[in-house]
VOGU-3710 file (C-alpha; in Angstrom, 3 decimals, decimal comma):
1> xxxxxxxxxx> -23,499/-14,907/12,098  -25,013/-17,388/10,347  -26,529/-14,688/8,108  -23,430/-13,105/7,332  -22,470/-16,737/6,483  -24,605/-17,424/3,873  -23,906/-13,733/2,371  -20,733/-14,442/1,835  -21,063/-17,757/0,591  -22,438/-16,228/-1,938
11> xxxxxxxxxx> -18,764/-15,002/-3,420  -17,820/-18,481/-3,678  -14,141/-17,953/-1,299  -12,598/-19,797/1,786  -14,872/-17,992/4,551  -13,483/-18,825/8,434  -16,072/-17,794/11,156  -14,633/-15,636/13,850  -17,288/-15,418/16,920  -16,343/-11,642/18,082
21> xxxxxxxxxx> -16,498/-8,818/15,640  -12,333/-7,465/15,783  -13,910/-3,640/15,505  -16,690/-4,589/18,434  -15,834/-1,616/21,188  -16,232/-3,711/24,117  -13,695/-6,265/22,146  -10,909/-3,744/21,391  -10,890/-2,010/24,793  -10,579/-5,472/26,481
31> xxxxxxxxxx> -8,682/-7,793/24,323  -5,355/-7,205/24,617  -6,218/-8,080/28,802  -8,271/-10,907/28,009  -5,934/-12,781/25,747  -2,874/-12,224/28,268  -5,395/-14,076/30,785  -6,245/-16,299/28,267  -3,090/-17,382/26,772  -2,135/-18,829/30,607
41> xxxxxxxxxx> -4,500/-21,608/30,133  -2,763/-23,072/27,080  -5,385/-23,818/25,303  -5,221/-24,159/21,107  -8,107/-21,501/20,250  -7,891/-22,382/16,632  -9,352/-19,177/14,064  -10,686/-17,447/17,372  -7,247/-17,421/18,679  -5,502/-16,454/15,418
51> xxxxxxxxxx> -7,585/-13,720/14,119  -8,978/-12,194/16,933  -5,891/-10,527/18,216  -5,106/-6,963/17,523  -2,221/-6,636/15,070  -2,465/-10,778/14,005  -1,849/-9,510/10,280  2,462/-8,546/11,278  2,326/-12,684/12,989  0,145/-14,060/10,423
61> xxxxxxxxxx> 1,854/-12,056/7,326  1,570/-14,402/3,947  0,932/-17,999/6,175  -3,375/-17,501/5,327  -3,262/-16,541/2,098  -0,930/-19,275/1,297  -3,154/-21,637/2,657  -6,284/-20,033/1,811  -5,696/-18,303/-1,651  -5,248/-15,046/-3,047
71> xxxxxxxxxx> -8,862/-14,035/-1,594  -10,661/-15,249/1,690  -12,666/-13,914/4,456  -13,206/-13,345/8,462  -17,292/-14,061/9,145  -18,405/-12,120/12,173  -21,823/-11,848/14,022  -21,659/-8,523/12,868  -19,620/-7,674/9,273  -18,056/-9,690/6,376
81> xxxxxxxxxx> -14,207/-9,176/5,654  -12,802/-9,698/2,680  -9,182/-10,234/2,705  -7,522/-9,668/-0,840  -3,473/-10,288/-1,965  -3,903/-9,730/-5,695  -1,275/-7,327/-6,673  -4,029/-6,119/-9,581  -6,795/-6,615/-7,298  -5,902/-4,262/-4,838
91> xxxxxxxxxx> -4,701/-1,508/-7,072  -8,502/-1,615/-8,418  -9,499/-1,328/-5,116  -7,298/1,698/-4,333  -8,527/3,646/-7,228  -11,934/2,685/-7,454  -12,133/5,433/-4,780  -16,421/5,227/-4,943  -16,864/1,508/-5,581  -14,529/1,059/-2,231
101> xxxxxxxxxx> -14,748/3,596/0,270  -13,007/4,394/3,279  -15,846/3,455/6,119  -16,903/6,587/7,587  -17,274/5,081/11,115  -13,653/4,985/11,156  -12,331/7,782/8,491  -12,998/11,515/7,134  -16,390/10,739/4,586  -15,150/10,374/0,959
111> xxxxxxxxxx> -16,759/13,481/0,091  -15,324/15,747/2,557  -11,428/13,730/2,530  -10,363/16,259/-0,891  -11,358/19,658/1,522  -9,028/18,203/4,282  -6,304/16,389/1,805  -5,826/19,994/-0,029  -4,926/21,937/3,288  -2,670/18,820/4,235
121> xxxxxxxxxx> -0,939/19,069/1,017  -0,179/22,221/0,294  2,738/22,702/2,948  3,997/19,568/1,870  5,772/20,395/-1,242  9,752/20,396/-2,715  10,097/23,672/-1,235  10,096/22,079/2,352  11,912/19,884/1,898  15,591/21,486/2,783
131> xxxxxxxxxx> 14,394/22,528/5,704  13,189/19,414/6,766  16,457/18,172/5,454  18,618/20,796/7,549  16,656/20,117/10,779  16,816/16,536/11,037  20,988/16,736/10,476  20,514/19,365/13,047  18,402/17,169/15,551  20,899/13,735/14,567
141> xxxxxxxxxx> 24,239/15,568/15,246  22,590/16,468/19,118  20,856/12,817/19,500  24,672/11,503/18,443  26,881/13,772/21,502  24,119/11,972/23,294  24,919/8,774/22,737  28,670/8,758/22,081  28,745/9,995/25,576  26,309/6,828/26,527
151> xxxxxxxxxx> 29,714/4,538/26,565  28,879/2,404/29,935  25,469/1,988/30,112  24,855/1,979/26,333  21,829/4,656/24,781  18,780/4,474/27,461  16,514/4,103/24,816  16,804/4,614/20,966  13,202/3,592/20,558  12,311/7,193/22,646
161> xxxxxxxxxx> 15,116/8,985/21,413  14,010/8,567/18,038  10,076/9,717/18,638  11,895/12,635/20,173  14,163/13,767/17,231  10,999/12,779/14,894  8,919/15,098/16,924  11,308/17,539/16,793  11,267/17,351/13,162  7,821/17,728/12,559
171> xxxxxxxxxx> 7,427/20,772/15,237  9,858/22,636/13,335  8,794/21,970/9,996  5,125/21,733/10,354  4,203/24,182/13,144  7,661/26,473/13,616  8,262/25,500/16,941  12,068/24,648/17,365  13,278/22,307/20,472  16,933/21,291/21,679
181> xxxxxxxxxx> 16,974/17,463/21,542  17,223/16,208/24,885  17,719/12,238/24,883  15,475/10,059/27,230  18,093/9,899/29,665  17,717/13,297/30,966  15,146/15,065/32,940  13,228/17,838/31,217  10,706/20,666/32,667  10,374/22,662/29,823
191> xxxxxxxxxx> 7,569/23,010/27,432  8,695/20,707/24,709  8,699/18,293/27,693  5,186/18,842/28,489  4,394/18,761/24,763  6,409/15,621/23,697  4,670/13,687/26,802  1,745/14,579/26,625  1,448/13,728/22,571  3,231/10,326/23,571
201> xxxxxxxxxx> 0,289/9,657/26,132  -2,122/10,427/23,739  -0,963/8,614/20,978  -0,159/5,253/23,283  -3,364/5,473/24,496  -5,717/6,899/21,246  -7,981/3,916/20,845  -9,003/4,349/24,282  -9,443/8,084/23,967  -11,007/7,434/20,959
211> xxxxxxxxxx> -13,720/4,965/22,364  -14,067/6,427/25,929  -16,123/9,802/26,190  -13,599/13,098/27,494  -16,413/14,024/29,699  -16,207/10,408/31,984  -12,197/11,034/32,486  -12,692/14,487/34,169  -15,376/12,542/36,834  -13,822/12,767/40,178
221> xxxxxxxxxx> -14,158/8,991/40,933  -12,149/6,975/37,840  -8,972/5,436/37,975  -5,494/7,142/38,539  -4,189/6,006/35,031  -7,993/7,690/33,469  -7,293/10,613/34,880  -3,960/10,918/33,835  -4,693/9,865/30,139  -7,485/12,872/30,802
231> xxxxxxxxxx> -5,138/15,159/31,495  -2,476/14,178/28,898  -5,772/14,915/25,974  -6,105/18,320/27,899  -2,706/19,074/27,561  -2,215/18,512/23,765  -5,491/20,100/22,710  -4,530/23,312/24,567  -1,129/23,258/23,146  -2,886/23,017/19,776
241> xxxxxxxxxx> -4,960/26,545/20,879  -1,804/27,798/21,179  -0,696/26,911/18,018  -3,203/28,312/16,056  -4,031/31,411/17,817  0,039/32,432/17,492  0,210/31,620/14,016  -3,652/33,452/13,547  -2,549/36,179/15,329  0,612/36,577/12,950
251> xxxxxxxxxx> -1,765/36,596/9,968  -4,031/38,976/11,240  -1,325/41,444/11,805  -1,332/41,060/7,762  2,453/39,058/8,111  2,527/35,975/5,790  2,866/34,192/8,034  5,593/31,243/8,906  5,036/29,188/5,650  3,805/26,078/7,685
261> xxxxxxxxxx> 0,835/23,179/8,132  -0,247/25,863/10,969  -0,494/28,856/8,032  -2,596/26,479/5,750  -5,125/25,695/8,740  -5,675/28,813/9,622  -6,359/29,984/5,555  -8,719/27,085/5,876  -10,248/28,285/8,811  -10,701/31,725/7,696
271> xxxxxxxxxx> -12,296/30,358/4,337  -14,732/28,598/6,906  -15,686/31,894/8,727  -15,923/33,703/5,640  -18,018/31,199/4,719  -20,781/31,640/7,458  -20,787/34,906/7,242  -22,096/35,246/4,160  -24,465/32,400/4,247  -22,907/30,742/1,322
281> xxxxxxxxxx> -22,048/27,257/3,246  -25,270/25,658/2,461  -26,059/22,224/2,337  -26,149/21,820/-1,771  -22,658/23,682/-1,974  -19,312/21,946/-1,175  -17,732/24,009/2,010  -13,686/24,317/1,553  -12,604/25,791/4,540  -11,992/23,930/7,658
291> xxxxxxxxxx> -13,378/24,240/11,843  -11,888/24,849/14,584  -12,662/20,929/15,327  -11,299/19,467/12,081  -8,135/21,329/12,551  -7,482/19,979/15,916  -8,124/16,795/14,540  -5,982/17,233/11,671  -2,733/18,324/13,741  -3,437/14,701/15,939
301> xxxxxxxxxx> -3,508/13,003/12,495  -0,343/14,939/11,177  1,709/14,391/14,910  0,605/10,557/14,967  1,104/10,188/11,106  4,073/12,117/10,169  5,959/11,607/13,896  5,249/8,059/15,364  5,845/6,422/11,987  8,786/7,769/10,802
311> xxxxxxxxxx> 9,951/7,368/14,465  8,951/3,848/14,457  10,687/2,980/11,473  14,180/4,724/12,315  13,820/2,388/16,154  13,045/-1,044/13,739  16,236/-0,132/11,575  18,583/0,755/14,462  17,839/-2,513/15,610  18,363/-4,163/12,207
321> xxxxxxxxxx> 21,553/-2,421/11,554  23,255/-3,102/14,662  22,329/-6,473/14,287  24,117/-6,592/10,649  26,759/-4,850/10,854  28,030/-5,442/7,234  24,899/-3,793/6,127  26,425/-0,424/8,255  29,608/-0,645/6,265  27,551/-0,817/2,624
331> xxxxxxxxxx> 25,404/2,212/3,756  28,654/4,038/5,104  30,755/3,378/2,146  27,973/5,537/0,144  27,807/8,225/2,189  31,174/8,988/2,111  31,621/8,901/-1,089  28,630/11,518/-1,602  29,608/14,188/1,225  32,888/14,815/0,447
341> xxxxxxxxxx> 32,815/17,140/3,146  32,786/15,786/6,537  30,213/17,827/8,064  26,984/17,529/7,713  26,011/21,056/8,418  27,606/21,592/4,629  25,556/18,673/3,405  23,543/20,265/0,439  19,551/18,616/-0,055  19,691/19,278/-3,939
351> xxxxxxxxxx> 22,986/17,989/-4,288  23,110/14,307/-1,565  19,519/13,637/-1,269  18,812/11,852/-5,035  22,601/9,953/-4,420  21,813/8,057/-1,356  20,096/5,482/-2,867  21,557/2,447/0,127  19,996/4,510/2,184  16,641/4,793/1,171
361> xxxxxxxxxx> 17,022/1,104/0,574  17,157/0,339/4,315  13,870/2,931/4,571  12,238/0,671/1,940  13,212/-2,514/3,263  12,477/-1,802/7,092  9,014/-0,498/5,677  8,527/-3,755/3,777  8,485/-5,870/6,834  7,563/-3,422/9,175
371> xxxxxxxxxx> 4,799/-1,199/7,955  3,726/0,557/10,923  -0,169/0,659/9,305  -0,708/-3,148/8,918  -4,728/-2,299/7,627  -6,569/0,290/4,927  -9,671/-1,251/5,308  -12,293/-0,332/2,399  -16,184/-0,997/2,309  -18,375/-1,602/-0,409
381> xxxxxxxxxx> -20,212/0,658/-1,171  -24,560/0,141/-1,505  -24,023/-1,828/-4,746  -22,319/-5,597/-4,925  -18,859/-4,536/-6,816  -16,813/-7,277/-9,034  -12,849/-8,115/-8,391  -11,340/-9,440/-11,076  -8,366/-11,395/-9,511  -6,442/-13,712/-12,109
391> xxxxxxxxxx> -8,317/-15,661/-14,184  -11,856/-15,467/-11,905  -14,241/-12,909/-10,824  -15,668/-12,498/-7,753  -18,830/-10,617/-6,580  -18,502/-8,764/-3,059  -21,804/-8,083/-1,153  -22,984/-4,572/-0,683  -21,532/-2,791/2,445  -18,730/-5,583/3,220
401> xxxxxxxxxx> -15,462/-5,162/4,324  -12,617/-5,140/2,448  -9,532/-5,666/3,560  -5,967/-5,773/0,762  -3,595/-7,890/2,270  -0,671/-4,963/2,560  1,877/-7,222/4,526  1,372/-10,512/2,547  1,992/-9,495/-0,805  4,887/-7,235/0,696
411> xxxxxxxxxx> 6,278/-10,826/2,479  4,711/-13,440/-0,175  7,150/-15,375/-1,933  5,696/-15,693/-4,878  6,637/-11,758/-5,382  9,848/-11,588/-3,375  13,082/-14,064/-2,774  13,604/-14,594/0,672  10,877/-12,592/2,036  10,889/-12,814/5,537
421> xxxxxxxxxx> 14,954/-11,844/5,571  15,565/-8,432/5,809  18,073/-7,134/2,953  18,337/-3,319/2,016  20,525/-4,698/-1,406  17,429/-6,019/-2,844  16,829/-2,210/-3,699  19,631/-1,493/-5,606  20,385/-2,517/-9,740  23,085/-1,521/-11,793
431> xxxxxxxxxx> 22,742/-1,253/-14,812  23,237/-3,713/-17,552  26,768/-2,464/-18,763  28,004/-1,989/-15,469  26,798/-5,251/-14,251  29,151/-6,330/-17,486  31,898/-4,200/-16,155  31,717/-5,186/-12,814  34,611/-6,707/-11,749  37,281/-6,302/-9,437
441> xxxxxxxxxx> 39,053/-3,748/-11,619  35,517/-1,494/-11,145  36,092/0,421/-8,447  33,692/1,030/-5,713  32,948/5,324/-7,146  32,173/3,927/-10,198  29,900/1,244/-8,721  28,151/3,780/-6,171  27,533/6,230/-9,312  25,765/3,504/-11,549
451> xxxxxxxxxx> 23,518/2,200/-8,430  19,916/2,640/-9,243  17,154/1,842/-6,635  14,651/-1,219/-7,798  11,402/-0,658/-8,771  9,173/-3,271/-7,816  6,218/-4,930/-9,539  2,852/-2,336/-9,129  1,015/-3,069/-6,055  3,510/-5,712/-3,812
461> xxxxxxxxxx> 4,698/-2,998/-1,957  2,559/-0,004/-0,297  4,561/1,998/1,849  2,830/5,211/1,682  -0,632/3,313/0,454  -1,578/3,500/-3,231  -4,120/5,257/-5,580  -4,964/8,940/-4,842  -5,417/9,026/-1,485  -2,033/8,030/-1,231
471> xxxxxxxxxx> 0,347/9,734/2,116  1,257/13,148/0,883  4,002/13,152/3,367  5,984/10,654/1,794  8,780/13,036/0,729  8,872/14,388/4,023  9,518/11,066/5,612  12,091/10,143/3,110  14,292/13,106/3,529  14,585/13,145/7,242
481> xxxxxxxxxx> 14,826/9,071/7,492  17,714/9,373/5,130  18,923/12,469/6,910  19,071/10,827/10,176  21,265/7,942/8,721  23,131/9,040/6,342  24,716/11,716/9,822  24,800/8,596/11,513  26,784/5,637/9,379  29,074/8,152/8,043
491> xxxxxxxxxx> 31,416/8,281/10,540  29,682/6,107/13,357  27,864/2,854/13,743  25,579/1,118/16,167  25,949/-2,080/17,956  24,338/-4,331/20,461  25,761/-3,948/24,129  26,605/-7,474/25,256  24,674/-8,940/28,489  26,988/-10,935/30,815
501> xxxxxxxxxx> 28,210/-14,314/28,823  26,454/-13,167/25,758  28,647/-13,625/22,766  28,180/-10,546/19,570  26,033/-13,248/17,735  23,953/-13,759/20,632  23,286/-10,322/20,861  22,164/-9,761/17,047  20,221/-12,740/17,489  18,131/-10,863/21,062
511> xxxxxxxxxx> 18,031/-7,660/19,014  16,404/-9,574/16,049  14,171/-11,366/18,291  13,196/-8,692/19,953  12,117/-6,657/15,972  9,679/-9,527/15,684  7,845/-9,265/19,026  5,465/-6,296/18,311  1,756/-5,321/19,694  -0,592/-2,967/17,683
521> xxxxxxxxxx> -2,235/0,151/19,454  -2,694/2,319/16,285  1,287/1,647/14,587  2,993/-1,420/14,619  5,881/-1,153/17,369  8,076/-3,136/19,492  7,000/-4,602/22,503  9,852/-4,647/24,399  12,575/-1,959/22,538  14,008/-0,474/25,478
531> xxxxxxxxx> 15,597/-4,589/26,603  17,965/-3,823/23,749  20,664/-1,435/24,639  22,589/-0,022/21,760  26,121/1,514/21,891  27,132/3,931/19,360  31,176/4,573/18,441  33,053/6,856/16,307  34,566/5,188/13,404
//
């Protein structure tokens, strides 16, 4: 450590020693046990105690920096991390794509990420985008006769019913598979069952699966809960075979095709073939066709990507909104004036998309506090590389960690009023002559029509991550997060169900509680989602 210490002395920043490295496999399989053991004895571990803990960046948010400055960094026995909340800072680091590189112990190698990012992008275009549109109205009219008809017990969990509409979403979409929505109060034996739980396993459980070898959870002698978690990464990877030999064996019978992520795999994979059989994938040429391997472990990137986030984000803001119900009645007031027809199976993509503006403001403002990535971790790369951050410059060691500070400058108050309270209105201008107009003579049409959605100062807000490795399904998420809400506050809204003696402010205040109390596996979630019941009425 004390090495690493004097390395990064060298840069001249606040450096805090940290005696376990936070990427150390031993340390990520056990810590989350450890600290609940540790946490009984009451003890004030200090830095170890603080940064140490998976997911201490959502708890932590802009308190270090604040205290530390704009740059600072962990010291472990093994690495140096720089932590970095410069808005210009990190949008050099984001583009500076071969000074900082993704580490390749943890990502696709920077010189094999454009081969893989130009399958992945392709389906992802405007084209898709009323059909992703369609489907999630389709999949949020069925998740509502669910929980209108959830009037005693309340909705048995929005947190679920939301991974299983986003899922939904994406099969349809991305790999033409269509499923019923069945909410997570009923039973299901069907294949989407099989599918939906045995992606869910996976993805609870991916650093472990990650970390622990496939081979030791098909011993004979492991733990019930390894063997299941075994069988769950069985279960998805042969539903993946499935995938791809339907949609290769569509191709083959020289059909187009269904248009979907699943058609631009299997291109890729027949570029790879063709490839090999001529002998032209040599080690001097760049290959652009894809295996059978980096498929598979595309689709798991694209299901935990495009599906647990998006379905995170809707559970954080049905939280939010029934805890503010005011904020309901501002997003509901624009819907209805933009679907002048009450059903949304009329609802035209090209012509209500671009309007609801409120309603990608809650999508923006859920995202700002709640990013479900907290980390895109960079490394130097084998040459010390300058950041220029205000009026100094420092000099980061060769093949050190760097780490931009996503969730402080998205909750720092130097860039944001209020930061830590959650309001969607922050979004929306008008424009000068309307704000001059705006009276009580202006009526609310002509308001809604002049709304414009804020854009913030460059690089104090990273939703879908910055520079050119940006998310390319960043459309896709917009569309069917404003899909799902917009079918929702039009004519409904969501509240809190009240616990015996537990007054409608008391029950915001247990929802909003409950928003803040969040672990880390791969996304940021909720700990505890399902202690929340909602209750959803007709308006």
């Amino acid at each position: 450590m004390e090495i690493n210490y004097q390395r990064a002395s060298s840069m001249g920043i606040p450096l805090v020693r940290i005696p376990v490295d936070p990427i150390n496999i031993a340390w990520i399989l056990l810590e989350p046990t450890l600290w609940r053991l540790l946490d009984y004895l009451r003890i004030d571990w200090g830095t170890f105690g603080r940064y140490s803990r998976r997911g201490w960046h959502f708890h932590d948010k802009a308190k270090s920096h604040l205290k530390y400055g704009p740059a600072w960094a962990l010291v472990s026995p093994r690495d140096i991390y720089v932590y970095v909340a410069d808005p210009d800072a990190i949008h050099d680091i984001f583009i500076r794509r071969g000074d900082f590189q993704r580490p390749s112990k943890m990502y696709t190698s920077w010189t094999d990420w454009p081969r893989h990012r130009k399958v992945l992008a392709t389906p992802f275009n405007e084209s898709i985008m009323s059909f992703v549109w369609k489907e999630s109205l389709k999949q949020t009219r069925e998740m509502l006769q669910s929980w209108i008809s959830s009037t005693e017990s309340g909705i048995s969990s929005v947190a679920k019913d939301t991974r299983t509409l986003s899922l939904n979403v994406l099969a349809a979409t991305g790999f033409n598979q269509s499923y019923k929505f069945r909410s997570s109060s009923q039973k299901e034996t069907n294949e989407a069952s099989t599918y939906r739980d045995a992606l869910q396993t996976v993805l609870d459980n991916a650093i472990f699966l990650m970390l622990v070898p496939p081979r030791l959870l098909r011993l004979p002698a492991i733990p019930r809960s390894w063997a299941r978690l075994g069988r769950a990464a069985a279960e998805f990877k042969q539903y993946m075979v499935h995938m791809l030999d339907e949609e290769k064996s569509l191709m083959d019978r020289g059909e187009k095709g269904t248009g979907s992520l699943m058609t631009s795999f299997v291109r890729a994979l027949g570029t790879h073939q063709k490839e090999e059989a001529t002998a032209k994938a040599k080690e001097d040429q760049q290959s652009k066709g894809l295996t059978v391997d980096e498929i598979f472990g595309n689709i798991f990137v694209i299901n935990f990507a495009g599906h647990d986030t998006t379905a995170n984000t809707l559970a954080f803001s049905m939280l939010l909104l029934a805890a503010n119900p005011e904020v309901q009645d501002w997003v509901g007031e624009e819907v209805r004036e933009f679907t002048v027809n009450d059903h949304s199976e009329n609802w035209d993509y090209t012509q209500v998309f671009s309007d609801l503006k409120r309603c990608r403001a809650v999508l923006l403002e859920t995202l700002r506090l709640y990013p479900p990535i907290l980390a895109l971790p960079k490394w130097t790369s084998q040459h010390p590389q300058t950041l220029r951050m205000g009026d100094r410059t420092i000099t980061i060691p060769p093949h050190t960690g760097v780490m931009p500070s996503l969730l402080t400058v998205q909750t720092h108050p130097k860039y944001w009023q209020d930061p830590l309270h959650w309001q969607p209105s922050r979004w929306i201008s008008h424009s000068v002559a309307s704000m001059a107009e705006h009276s009580e003579k202006t009526d609310l049409s002509t308001r809604l029509h002049q709304e414009t959605l804020v854009d913030h100062k460059q690089s104090t807000y990273f939703p879908w991550s910055d520079g050119p490795q940006n998310c390319p399904g960043a459309k896709f998420a917009q569309v069917e997060f404003v899909a799902v809400l917009a079918c929702i506050l039009r004519d409904h809204r969501v509240g809190v169900m009240q616990e015996p003696g537990e007054s409608a402010e008391m029950a915001a205040k247990r929802a909003l509680t409950t928003t803040e109390d969040c672990d880390l596996e791969l996304l940021l979630r909720m700990r505890n989602a399902d202690n929340v019941h909602l209750e959803c009425r007709r308006v």
